[in-house]
C-alpha positions in Angstrom: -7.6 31.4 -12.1 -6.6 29.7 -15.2 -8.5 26.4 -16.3 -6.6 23.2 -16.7 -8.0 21.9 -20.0 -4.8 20.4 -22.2 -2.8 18.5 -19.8 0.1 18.0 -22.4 0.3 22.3 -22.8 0.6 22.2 -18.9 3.3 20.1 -19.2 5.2 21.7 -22.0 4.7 24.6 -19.9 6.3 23.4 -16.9 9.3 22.2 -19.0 9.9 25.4 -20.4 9.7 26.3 -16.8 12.7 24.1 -15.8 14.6 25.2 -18.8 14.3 28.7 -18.4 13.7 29.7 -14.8 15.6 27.0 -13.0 18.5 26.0 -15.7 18.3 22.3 -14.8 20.2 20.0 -17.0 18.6 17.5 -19.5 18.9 14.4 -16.9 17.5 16.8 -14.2 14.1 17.7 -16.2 13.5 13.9 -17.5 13.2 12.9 -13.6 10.8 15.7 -12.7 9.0 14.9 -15.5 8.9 11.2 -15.1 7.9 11.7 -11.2 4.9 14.3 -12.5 4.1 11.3 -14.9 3.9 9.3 -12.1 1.7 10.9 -10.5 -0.3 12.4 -13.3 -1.3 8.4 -13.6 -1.9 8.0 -10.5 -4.5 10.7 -10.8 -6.1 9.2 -13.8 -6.8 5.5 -12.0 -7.9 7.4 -9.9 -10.4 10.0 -11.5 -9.5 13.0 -9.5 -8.7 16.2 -11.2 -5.7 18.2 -10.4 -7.4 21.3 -9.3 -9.0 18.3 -6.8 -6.1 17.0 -5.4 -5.4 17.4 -1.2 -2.7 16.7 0.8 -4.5 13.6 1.6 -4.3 12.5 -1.9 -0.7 12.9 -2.3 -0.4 11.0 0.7 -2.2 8.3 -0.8 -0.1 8.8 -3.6 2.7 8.3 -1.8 1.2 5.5 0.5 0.6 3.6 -2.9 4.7 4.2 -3.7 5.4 2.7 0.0 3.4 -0.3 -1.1 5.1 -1.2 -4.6 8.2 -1.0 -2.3 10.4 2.3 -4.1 12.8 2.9 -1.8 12.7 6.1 0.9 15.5 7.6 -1.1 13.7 7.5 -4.7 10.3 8.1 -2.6 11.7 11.8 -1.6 13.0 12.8 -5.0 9.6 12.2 -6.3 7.9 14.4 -3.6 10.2 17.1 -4.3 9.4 16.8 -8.2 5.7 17.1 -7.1 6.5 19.8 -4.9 8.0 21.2 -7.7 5.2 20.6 -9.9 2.6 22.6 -7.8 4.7 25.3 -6.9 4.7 26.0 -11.1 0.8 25.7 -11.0 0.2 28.3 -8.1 2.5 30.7 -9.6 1.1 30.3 -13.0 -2.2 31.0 -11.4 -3.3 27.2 -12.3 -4.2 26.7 -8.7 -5.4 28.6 -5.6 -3.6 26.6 -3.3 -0.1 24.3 -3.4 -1.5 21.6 -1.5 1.7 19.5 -1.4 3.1 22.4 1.1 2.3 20.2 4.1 3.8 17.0 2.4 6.8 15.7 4.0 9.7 13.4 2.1 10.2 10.1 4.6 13.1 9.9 6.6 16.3 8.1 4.4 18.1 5.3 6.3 17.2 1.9 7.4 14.1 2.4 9.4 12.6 -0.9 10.9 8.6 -0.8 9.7 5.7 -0.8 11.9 4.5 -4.5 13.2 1.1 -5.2 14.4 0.9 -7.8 17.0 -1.4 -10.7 16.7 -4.0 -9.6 19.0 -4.0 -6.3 17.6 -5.2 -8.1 14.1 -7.6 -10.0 15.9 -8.9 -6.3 17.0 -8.9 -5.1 13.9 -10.9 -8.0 12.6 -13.4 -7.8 15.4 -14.2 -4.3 14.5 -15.9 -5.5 11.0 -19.7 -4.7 10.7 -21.1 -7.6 9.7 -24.4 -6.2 9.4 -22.8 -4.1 6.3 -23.0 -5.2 2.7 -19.2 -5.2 2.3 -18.1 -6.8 5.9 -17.6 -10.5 4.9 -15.9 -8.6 1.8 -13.5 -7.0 4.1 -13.3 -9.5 6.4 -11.7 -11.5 3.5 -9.7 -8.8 2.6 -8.0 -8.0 5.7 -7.4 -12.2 6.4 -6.1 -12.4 2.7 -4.0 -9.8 3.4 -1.9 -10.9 6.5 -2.5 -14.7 6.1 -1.0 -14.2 2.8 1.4 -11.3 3.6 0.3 -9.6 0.0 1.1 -6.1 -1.2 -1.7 -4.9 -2.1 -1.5 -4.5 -5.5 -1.1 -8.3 -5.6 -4.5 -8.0 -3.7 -6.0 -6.2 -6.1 -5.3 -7.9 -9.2 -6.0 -11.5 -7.3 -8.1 -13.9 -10.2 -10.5 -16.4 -9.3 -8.8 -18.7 -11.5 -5.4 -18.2 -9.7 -7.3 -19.6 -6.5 -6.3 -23.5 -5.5 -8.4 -23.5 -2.3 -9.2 -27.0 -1.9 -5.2 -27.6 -1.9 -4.2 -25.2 0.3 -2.8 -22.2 -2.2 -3.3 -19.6 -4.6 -0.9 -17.9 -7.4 0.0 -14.1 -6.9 1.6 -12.3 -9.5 3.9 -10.1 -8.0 6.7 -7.2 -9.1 7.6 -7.6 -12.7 4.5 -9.8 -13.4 6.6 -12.9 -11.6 4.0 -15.3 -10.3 4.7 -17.3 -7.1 2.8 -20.1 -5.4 1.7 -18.9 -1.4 0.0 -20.9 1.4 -3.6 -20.2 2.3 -4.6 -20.6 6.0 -8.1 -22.4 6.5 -9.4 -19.0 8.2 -8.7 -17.0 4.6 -9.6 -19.6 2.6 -13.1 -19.9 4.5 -13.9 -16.1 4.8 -13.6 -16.0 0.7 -15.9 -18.9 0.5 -18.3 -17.0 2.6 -17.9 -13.7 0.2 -18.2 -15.8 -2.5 -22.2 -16.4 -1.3 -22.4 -12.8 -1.6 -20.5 -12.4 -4.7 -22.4 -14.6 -7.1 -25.6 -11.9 -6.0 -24.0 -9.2 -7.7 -24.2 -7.6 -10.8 -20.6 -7.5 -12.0 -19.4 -5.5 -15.2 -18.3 -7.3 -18.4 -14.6 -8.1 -18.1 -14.2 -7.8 -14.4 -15.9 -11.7 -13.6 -12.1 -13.1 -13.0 -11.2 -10.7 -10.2 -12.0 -11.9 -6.8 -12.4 -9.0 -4.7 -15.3 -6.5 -5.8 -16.5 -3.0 -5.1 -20.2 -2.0 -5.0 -20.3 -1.2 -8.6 -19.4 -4.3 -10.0 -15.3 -3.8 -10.7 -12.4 -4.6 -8.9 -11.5 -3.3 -5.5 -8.9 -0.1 -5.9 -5.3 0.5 -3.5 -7.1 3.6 -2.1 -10.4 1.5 -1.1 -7.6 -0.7 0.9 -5.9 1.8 2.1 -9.3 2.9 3.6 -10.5 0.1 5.3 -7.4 -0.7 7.2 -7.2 2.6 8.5 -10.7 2.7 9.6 -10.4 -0.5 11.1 -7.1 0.3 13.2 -9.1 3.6 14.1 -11.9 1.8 15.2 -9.7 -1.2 17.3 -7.8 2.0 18.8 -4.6 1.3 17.3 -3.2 4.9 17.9 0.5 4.3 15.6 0.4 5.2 11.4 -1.1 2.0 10.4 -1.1 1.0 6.2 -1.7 -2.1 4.2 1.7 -2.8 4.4 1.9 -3.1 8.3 -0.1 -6.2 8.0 2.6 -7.6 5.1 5.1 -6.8 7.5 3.4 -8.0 10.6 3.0 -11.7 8.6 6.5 -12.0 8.1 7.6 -10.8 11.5 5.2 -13.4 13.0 6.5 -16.2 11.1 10.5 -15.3 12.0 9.2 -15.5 15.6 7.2 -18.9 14.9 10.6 -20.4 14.0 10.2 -20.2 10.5 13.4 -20.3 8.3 14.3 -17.3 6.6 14.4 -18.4 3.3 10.8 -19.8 3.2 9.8 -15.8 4.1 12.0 -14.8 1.5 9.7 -16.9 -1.2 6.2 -15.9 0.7 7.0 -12.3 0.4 8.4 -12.6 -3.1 11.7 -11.0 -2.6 14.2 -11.3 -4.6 17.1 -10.4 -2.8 17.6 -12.5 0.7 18.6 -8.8 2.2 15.7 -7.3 1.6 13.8 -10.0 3.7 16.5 -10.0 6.8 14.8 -6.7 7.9 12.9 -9.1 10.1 15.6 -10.6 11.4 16.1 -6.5 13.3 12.7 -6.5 13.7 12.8 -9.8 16.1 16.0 -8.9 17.9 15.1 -5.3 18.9 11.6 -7.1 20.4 13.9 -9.8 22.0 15.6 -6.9 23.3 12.7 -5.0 24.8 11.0 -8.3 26.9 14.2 -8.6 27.9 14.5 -5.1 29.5 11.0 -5.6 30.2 11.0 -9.0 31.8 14.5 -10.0 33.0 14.8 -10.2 36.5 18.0 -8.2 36.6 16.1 -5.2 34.7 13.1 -5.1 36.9 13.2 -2.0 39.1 12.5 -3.7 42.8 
């Protein structure tokens, strides 16, 4: 098997590949590069090798595209440039095994997202060992992450100095680096005073002080760590459905439609900036109107 030493001579390679084996035009080969690119980065942050990677990394990979919200359509070209991509390696003897065989391009179409209920959260949150050094971390993440319905790279990148907890809010910077002011509930705002307790014990690295949530080593928390914890904790609360950080953003603003909050007001939570993209919801709460009412109404009750 060949070694993968110069990433730039893969790539060159792989072009030459497109050119010559597949004929693809000029506009064809700048996407497939571009999605390789992507992922090629994504790799990098997160310091696995390509000879490493698993189908469960490229579905993180993918999980992490879900979350900056690229659409299903744009989602499946760029599985089937990185399907692309590994078929190249394996025949060029790069790789043993195409590991992106498995991965599957998400259905295109409008396709209402999962919703947790509200007891199901409180599950979730149960399920934290507090005995663990990192549960009243996690137990601030998870309650920063609904209460606030973030994505979680505005999670991520959340600075202490962005934090306003005495008044009520903190300042997320969002897609595009827009910054918008959100609404803290008392329960967030006093889990992160209780991590904070913990926090100022730890030794954190130069240059990583401002960020507010931590990993053991001292830098700021990564998507896949995230990713992680939800999962386990939807495991562990026997939530049997695909759950993902995301769920939880969506599960915010689906509980604040059916609390009688006005659309608009989502719309500036969630940081849209199209009103369409946030009337999803209003779907959402009319296809669960519909099923209590199939459920419920006394005219739909087999007797």
């Amino acid at each position: 098997m060949r070694e993968i030493t110069d990433l730039d001579k893969i790539k060159n390679e792989y072009r030459a590949h497109l050119i010559l084996e597949r004929g693809l035009s000029n506009n064809s080969i700048g996407a497939y590069e571009n999605d390789v690119n992507k992922l090629i980065s994504y790799l990098a942050d997160e310091q696995v090798k390509i000879k490493e990677v698993t189908l469960d990394t490229l579905q993180n990979f993918i999980c992490v595209l879900h979350d900056m919200e690229i659409s299903p359509r744009s989602q499946a070209r760029i599985i089937s440039g990185i399907k692309s991509f590994f078929r190249f390696l394996k025949l060029e003897d790069y790789i043993d095994e195409n590991p992106s065989l498995l991965l599957e391009a998400p259905q295109i179409g409008r396709h209402l997202p999962e919703v947790l209920s509200v007891e199901e959260i409180d599950n979730m949150i149960d399920c934290i060992d507090m005995n663990k050094a990192e549960g009243q971390r996690n137990r601030a993440i998870i309650e920063t992450l609904y209460g606030c319905g973030l994505r979680v790279s505005e999670l991520i990148n959340l600075e202490i100095n962005k934090l306003f907890l005495d008044e009520g809010y903190i300042v997320v910077k969002g897609k595009g680096s827009k910054e918008r002011m959100v609404p803290i509930s008392e329960v967030a705002i006093h889990e992160i005073n209780s991590y904070f307790d913990q926090r100022r014990h730890m030794n954190i690295v130069p240059g990583e002080e401002n960020f507010l949530f931590l990993n053991y080593k001292g830098t700021h928390i990564s998507r896949i760590t995230i990713f992680k914890i939800v999962k386990q904790l939807a495991d562990l609360a026997g939530i049997k459905r695909e759950i993902s950080p995301h769920t939880l953003r969506h599960s915010f603003a689906t509980h604040l439609l059916e609390g009688g909050a006005n659309l608009r007001a989502i719309q500036q939570m969630l940081g849209h900036e199209s009103i369409a993209t946030t009337e999803i919801y209003i779907h959402i709460d009319r296809t669960r109107l519909r099923e209590e009412i199939l459920l419920h109404h006394p005219r739909n009750i087999n007797q």
